[in-house]
Backbone and ligand atoms as CSV (ligand in chain L), in Angstrom:
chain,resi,resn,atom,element,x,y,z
A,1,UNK,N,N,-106.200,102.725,55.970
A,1,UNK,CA,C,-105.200,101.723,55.590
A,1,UNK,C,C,-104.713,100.955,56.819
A,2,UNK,N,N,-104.627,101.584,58.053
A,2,UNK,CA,C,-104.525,101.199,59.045
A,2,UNK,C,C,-104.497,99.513,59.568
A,3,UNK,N,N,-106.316,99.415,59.668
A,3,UNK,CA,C,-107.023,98.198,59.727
A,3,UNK,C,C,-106.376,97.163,58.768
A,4,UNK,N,N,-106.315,97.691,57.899
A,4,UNK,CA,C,-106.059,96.638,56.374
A,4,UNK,C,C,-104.717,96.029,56.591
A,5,UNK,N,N,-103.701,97.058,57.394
A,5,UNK,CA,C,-102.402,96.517,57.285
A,5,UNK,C,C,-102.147,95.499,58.423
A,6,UNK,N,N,-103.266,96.088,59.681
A,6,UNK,CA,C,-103.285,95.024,60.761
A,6,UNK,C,C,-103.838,93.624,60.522
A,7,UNK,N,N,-104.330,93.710,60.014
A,7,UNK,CA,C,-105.008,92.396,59.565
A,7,UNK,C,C,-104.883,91.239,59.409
A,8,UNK,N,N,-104.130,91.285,58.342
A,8,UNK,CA,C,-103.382,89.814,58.350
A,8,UNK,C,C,-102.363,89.386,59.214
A,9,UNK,N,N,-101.334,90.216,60.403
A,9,UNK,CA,C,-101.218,89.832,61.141
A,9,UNK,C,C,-101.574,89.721,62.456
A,10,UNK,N,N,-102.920,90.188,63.138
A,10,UNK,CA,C,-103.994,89.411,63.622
A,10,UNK,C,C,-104.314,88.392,63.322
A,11,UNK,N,N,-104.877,88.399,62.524
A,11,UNK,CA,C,-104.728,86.836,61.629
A,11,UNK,C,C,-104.267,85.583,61.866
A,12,UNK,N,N,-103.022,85.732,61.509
A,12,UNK,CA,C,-101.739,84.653,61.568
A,12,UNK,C,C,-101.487,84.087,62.732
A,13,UNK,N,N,-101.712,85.622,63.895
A,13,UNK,CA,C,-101.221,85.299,65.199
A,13,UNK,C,C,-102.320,84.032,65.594
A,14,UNK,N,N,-103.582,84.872,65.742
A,14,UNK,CA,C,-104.818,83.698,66.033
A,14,UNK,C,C,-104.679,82.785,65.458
A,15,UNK,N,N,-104.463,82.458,63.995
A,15,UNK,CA,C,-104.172,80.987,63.310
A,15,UNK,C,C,-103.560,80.028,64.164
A,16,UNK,N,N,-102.255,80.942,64.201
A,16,UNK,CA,C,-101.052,80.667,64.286
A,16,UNK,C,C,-100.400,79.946,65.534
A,17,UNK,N,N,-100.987,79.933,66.643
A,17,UNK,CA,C,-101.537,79.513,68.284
A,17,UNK,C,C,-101.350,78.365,68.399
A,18,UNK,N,N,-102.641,77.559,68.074
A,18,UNK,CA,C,-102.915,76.282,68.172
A,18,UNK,C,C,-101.919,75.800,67.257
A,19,UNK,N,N,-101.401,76.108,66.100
A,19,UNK,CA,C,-101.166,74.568,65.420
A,19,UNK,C,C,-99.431,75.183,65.651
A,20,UNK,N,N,-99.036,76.004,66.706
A,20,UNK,CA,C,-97.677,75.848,67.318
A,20,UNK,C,C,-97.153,75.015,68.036
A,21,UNK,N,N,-98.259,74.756,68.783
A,21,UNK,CA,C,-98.005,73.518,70.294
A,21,UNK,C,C,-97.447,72.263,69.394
A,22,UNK,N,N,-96.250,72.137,69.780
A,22,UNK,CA,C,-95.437,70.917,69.803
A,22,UNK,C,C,-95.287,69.256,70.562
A,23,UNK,N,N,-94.996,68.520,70.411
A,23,UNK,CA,C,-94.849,67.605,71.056
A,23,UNK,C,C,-93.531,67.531,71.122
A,24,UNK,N,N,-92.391,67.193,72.332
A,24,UNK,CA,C,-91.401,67.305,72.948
A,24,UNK,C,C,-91.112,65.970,73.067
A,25,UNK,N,N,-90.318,65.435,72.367
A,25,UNK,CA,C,-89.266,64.060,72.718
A,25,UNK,C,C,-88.735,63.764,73.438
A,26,UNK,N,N,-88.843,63.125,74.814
A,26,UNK,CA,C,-88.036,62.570,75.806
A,26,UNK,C,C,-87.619,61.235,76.038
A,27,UNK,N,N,-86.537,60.740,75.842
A,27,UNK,CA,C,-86.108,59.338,75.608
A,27,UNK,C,C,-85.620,58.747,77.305
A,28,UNK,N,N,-86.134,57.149,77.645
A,28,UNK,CA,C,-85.835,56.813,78.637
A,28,UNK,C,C,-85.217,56.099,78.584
A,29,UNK,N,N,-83.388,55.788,78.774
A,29,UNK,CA,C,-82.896,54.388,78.229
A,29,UNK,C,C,-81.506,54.367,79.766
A,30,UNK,N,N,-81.880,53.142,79.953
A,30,UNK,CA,C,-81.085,52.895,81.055
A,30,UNK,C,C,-80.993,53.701,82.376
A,31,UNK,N,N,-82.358,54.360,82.751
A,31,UNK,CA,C,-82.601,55.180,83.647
A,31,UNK,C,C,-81.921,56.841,83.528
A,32,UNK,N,N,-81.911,56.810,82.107
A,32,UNK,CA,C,-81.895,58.322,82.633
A,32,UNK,C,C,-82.766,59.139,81.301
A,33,UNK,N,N,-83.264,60.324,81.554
A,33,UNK,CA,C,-84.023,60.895,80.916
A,33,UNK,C,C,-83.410,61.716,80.074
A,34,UNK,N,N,-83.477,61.693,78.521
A,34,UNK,CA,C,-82.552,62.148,77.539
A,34,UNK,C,C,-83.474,62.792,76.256
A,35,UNK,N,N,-83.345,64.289,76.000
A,35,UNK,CA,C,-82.115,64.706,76.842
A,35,UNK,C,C,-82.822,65.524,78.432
A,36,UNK,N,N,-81.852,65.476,79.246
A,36,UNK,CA,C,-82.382,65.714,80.467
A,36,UNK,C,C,-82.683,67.505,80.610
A,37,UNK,N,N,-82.592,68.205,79.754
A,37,UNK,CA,C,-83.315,69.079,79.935
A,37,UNK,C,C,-84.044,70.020,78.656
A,38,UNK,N,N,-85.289,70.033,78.953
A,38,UNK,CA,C,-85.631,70.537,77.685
A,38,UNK,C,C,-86.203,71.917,77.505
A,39,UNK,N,N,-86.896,72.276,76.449
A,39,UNK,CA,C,-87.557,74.390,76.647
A,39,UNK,C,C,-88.913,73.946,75.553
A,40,UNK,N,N,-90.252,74.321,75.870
A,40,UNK,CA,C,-91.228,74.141,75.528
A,40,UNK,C,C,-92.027,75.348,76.251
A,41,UNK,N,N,-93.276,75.316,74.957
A,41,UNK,CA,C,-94.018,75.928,75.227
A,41,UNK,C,C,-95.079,76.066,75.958
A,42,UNK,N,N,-96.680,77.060,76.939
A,42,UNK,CA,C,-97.703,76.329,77.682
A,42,UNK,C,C,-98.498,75.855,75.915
A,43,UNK,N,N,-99.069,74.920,76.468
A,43,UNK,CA,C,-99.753,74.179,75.445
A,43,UNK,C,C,-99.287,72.955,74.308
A,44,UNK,N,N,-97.908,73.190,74.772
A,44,UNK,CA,C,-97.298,71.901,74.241
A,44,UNK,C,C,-97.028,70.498,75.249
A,45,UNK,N,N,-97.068,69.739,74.469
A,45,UNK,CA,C,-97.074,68.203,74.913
A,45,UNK,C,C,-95.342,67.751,74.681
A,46,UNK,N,N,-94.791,67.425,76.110
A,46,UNK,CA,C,-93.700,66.450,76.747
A,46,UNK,C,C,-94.388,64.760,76.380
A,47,UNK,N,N,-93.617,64.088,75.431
A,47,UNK,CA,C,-93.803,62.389,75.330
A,47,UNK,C,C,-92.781,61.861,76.053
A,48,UNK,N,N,-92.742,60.962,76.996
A,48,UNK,CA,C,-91.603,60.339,77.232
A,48,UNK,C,C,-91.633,58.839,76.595
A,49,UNK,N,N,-90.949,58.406,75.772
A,49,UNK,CA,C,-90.318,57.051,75.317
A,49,UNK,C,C,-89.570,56.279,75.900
A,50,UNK,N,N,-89.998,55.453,76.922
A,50,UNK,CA,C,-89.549,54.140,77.780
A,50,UNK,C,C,-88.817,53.511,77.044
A,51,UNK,N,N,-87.989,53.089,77.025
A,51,UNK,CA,C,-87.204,51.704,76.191
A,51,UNK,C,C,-86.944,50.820,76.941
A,52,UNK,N,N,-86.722,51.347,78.729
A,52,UNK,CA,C,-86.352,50.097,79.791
A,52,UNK,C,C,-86.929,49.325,79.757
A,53,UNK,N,N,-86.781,47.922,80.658
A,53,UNK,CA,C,-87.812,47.347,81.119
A,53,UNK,C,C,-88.547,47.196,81.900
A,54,UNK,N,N,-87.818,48.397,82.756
A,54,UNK,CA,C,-88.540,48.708,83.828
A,54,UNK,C,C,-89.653,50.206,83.953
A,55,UNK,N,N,-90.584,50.184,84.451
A,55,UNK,CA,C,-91.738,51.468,84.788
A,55,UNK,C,C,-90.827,52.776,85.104
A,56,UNK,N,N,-91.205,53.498,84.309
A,56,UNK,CA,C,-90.741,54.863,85.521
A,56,UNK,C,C,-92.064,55.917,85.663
A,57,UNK,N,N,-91.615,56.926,86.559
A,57,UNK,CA,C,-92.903,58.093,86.141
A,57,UNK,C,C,-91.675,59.244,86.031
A,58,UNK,N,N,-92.606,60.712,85.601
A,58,UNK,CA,C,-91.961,61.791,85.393
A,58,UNK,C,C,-93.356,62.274,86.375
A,59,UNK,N,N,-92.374,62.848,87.538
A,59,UNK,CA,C,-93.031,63.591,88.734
A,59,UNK,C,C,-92.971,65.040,89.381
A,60,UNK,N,N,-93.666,65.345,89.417
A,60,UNK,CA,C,-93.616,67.149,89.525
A,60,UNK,C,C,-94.093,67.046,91.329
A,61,UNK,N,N,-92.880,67.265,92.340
A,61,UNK,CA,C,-93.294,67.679,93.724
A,61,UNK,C,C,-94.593,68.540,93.831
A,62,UNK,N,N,-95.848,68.235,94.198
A,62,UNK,CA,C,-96.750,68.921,94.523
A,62,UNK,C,C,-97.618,69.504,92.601
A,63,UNK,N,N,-97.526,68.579,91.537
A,63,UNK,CA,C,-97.812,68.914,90.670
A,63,UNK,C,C,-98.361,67.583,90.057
A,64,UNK,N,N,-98.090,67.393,88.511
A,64,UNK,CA,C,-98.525,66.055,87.906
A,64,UNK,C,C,-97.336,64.793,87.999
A,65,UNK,N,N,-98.105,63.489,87.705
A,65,UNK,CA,C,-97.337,62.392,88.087
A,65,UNK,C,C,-97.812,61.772,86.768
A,66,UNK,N,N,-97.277,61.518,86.013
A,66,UNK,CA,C,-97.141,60.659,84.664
A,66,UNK,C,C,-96.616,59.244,85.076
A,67,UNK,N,N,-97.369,58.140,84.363
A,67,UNK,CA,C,-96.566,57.124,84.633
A,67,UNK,C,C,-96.143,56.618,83.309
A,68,UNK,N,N,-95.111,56.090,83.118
A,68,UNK,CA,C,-94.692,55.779,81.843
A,68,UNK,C,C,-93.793,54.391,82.187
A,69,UNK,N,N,-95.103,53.226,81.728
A,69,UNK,CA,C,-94.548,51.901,82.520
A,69,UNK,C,C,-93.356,51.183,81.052
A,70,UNK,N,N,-92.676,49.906,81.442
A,70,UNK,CA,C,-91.741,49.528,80.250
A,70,UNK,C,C,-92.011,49.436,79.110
A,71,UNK,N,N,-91.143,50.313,78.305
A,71,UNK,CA,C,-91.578,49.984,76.357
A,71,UNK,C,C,-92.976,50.424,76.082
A,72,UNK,N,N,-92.650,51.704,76.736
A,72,UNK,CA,C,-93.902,51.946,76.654
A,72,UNK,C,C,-94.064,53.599,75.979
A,73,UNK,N,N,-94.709,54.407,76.699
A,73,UNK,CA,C,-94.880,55.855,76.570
A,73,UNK,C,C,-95.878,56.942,77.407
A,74,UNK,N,N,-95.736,57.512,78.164
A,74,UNK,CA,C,-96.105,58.483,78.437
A,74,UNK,C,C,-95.996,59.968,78.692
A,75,UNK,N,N,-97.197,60.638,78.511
A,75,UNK,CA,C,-97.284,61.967,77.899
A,75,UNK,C,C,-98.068,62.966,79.102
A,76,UNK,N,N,-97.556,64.658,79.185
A,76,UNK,CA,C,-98.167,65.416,79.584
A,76,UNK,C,C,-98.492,66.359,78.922
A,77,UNK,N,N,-99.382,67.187,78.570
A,77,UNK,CA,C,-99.380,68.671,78.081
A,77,UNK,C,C,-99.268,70.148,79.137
A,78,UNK,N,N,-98.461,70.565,78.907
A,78,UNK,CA,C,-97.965,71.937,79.960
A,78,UNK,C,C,-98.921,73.387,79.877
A,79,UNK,N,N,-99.366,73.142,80.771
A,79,UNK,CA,C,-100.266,74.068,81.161
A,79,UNK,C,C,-99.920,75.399,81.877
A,80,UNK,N,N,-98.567,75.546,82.332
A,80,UNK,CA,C,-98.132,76.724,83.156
A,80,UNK,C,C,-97.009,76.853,82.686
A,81,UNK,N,N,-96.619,78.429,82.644
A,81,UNK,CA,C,-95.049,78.208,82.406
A,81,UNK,C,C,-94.017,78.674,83.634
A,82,UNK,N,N,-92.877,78.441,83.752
A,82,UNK,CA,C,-91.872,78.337,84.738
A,82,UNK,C,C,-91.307,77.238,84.362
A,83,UNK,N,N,-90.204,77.277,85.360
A,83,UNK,CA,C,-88.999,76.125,85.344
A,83,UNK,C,C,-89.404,74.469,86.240
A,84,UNK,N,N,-90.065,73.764,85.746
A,84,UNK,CA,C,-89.948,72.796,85.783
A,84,UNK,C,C,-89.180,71.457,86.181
A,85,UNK,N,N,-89.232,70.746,87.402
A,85,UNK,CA,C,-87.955,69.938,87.919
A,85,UNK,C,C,-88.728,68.552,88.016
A,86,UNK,N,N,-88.544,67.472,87.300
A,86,UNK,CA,C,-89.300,66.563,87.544
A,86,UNK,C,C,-88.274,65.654,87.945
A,87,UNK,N,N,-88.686,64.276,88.173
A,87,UNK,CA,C,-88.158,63.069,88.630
A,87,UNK,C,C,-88.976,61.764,88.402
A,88,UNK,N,N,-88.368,60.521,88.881
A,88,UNK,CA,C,-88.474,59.333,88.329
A,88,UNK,C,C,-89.148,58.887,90.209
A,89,UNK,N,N,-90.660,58.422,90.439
A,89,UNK,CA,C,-90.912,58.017,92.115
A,89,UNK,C,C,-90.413,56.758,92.276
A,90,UNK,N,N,-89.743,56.133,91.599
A,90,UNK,CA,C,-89.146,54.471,91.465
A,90,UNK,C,C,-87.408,54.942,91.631
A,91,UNK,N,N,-87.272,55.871,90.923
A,91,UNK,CA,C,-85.644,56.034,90.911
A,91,UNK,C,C,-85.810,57.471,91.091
A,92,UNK,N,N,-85.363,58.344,92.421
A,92,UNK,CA,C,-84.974,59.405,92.390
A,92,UNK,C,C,-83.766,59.780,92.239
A,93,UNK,N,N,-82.891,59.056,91.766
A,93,UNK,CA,C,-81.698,59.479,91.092
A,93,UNK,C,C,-82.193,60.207,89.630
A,94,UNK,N,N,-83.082,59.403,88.665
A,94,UNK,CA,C,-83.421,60.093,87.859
A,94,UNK,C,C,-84.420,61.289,87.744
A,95,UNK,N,N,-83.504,62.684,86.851
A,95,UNK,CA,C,-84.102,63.367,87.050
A,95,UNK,C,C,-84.103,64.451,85.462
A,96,UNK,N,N,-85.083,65.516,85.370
A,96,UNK,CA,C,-85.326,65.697,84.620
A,96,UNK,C,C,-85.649,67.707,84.337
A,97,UNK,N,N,-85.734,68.425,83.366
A,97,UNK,CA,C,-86.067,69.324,83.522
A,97,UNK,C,C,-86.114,70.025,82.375
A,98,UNK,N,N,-87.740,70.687,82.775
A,98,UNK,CA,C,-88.330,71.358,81.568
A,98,UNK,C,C,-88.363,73.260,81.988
A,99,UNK,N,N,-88.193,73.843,80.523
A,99,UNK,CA,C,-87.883,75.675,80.715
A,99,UNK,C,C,-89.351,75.377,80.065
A,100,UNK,N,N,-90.646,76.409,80.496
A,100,UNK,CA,C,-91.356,76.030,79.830
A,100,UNK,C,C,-92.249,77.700,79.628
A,101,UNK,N,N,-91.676,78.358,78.399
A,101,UNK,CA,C,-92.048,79.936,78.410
A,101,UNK,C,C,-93.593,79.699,77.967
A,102,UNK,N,N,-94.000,81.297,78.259
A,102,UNK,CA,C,-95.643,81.251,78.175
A,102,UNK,C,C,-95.906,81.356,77.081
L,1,CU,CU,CU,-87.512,55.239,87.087
Protein backbone atom coordinates (compact mmCIF):
# COMPACT_ATOMS: atom_id res chain seq x y z
CA UNK A 1 0.00 0.00 0.00
CA UNK A 2 2.93 1.93 0.60
CA UNK A 3 3.89 2.80 -3.15
CA UNK A 4 0.20 3.41 -3.95
CA UNK A 5 -0.14 6.02 -1.25
CA UNK A 6 3.15 7.71 -2.43
CA UNK A 7 2.17 8.16 -5.62
CA UNK A 8 0.10 10.61 -6.34
CA UNK A 9 2.02 12.84 -4.38
CA UNK A 10 5.16 12.27 -6.35
CA UNK A 11 3.12 13.03 -8.88
CA UNK A 12 1.76 16.40 -8.19
CA UNK A 13 5.09 17.45 -6.89
CA UNK A 14 6.76 16.69 -10.48
CA UNK A 15 3.58 18.14 -12.20
CA UNK A 16 3.44 20.59 -10.02
CA UNK A 17 7.15 22.45 -10.61
CA UNK A 18 6.97 23.91 -13.80
CA UNK A 19 3.57 25.30 -14.06
CA UNK A 20 4.43 27.12 -10.41
CA UNK A 21 6.94 29.59 -11.82
CA UNK A 22 5.25 32.87 -11.77
CA UNK A 23 5.70 36.03 -13.41
CA UNK A 24 6.32 38.97 -10.85
CA UNK A 25 4.91 42.53 -11.52
CA UNK A 26 7.16 45.38 -11.22
CA UNK A 27 5.84 48.82 -12.02
CA UNK A 28 8.18 51.81 -13.12
CA UNK A 29 6.48 55.21 -12.67
CA UNK A 30 8.30 58.32 -11.99
CA UNK A 31 11.57 56.61 -11.20
CA UNK A 32 10.90 54.44 -8.71
CA UNK A 33 10.38 50.72 -8.75
CA UNK A 34 6.96 49.59 -7.29
CA UNK A 35 6.58 47.78 -5.34
CA UNK A 36 10.21 48.09 -4.37
CA UNK A 37 10.54 44.92 -2.85
CA UNK A 38 9.42 41.72 -3.85
CA UNK A 39 9.68 37.42 -2.79
CA UNK A 40 9.76 35.00 -5.77
CA UNK A 41 10.66 31.91 -6.64
CA UNK A 42 14.19 30.19 -8.72
CA UNK A 43 12.42 29.76 -11.95
CA UNK A 44 10.15 32.49 -11.87
CA UNK A 45 10.11 35.52 -14.11
CA UNK A 46 10.47 39.45 -12.59
CA UNK A 47 8.53 41.84 -15.59
CA UNK A 48 9.28 45.29 -15.12
CA UNK A 49 6.55 47.81 -16.66
CA UNK A 50 8.15 51.19 -17.73
CA UNK A 51 5.52 53.85 -17.88
CA UNK A 52 8.36 56.72 -17.87
CA UNK A 53 9.63 58.25 -20.60
CA UNK A 54 12.61 57.73 -19.85
CA UNK A 55 14.97 54.11 -20.19
CA UNK A 56 15.87 52.51 -17.08
CA UNK A 57 17.66 49.07 -16.39
CA UNK A 58 17.25 46.73 -13.31
CA UNK A 59 21.00 45.88 -12.43
CA UNK A 60 22.49 43.22 -10.35
CA UNK A 61 26.39 44.43 -9.20
CA UNK A 62 28.44 41.69 -10.76
CA UNK A 63 25.18 39.78 -12.06
CA UNK A 64 22.37 40.49 -14.87
CA UNK A 65 21.58 43.92 -16.45
CA UNK A 66 18.04 44.15 -17.93
CA UNK A 67 17.26 47.04 -19.90
CA UNK A 68 13.85 48.23 -19.82
CA UNK A 69 13.81 51.34 -22.24
CA UNK A 70 10.42 54.00 -22.10
CA UNK A 71 6.80 52.48 -22.20
CA UNK A 72 8.14 49.75 -22.53
CA UNK A 73 8.99 46.31 -20.61
CA UNK A 74 11.55 44.29 -19.48
CA UNK A 75 11.98 40.88 -18.06
CA UNK A 76 14.38 38.41 -16.15
CA UNK A 77 13.88 34.83 -15.04
CA UNK A 78 15.71 33.96 -11.56
CA UNK A 79 17.90 31.42 -11.64
CA UNK A 80 19.51 31.46 -8.03
CA UNK A 81 18.06 32.02 -4.89
CA UNK A 82 19.24 34.63 -2.18
CA UNK A 83 18.54 38.17 -1.50
CA UNK A 84 18.72 40.14 -4.38
CA UNK A 85 19.62 44.12 -4.57
CA UNK A 86 19.16 45.62 -7.87
CA UNK A 87 19.26 49.19 -9.25
CA UNK A 88 18.48 51.59 -12.04
CA UNK A 89 22.59 52.31 -14.19
CA UNK A 90 20.85 55.73 -15.39
CA UNK A 91 19.46 56.55 -11.86
CA UNK A 92 21.17 55.02 -8.91
CA UNK A 93 18.92 56.52 -6.65
CA UNK A 94 16.55 53.96 -7.92
CA UNK A 95 16.53 50.92 -6.32
CA UNK A 96 15.03 47.69 -5.96
CA UNK A 97 14.81 44.26 -4.20
CA UNK A 98 14.04 40.77 -4.74
CA UNK A 99 13.78 37.64 -1.62
CA UNK A 100 14.12 34.98 -4.02
CA UNK A 101 13.64 31.27 -2.08
CA UNK A 102 14.78 28.06 -3.84
CU1 LIG B 1 16.36 54.72 -14.27
Amino acid sequence: MRPLALAPALAAALIASPALAATIEVTIDKLVFSPASVQAKVGDTIEWTNIDILAHTATVKGGWDVMIPAKSKGKVTLTAAGAVDYFCRFHPNMKGHIEVAP
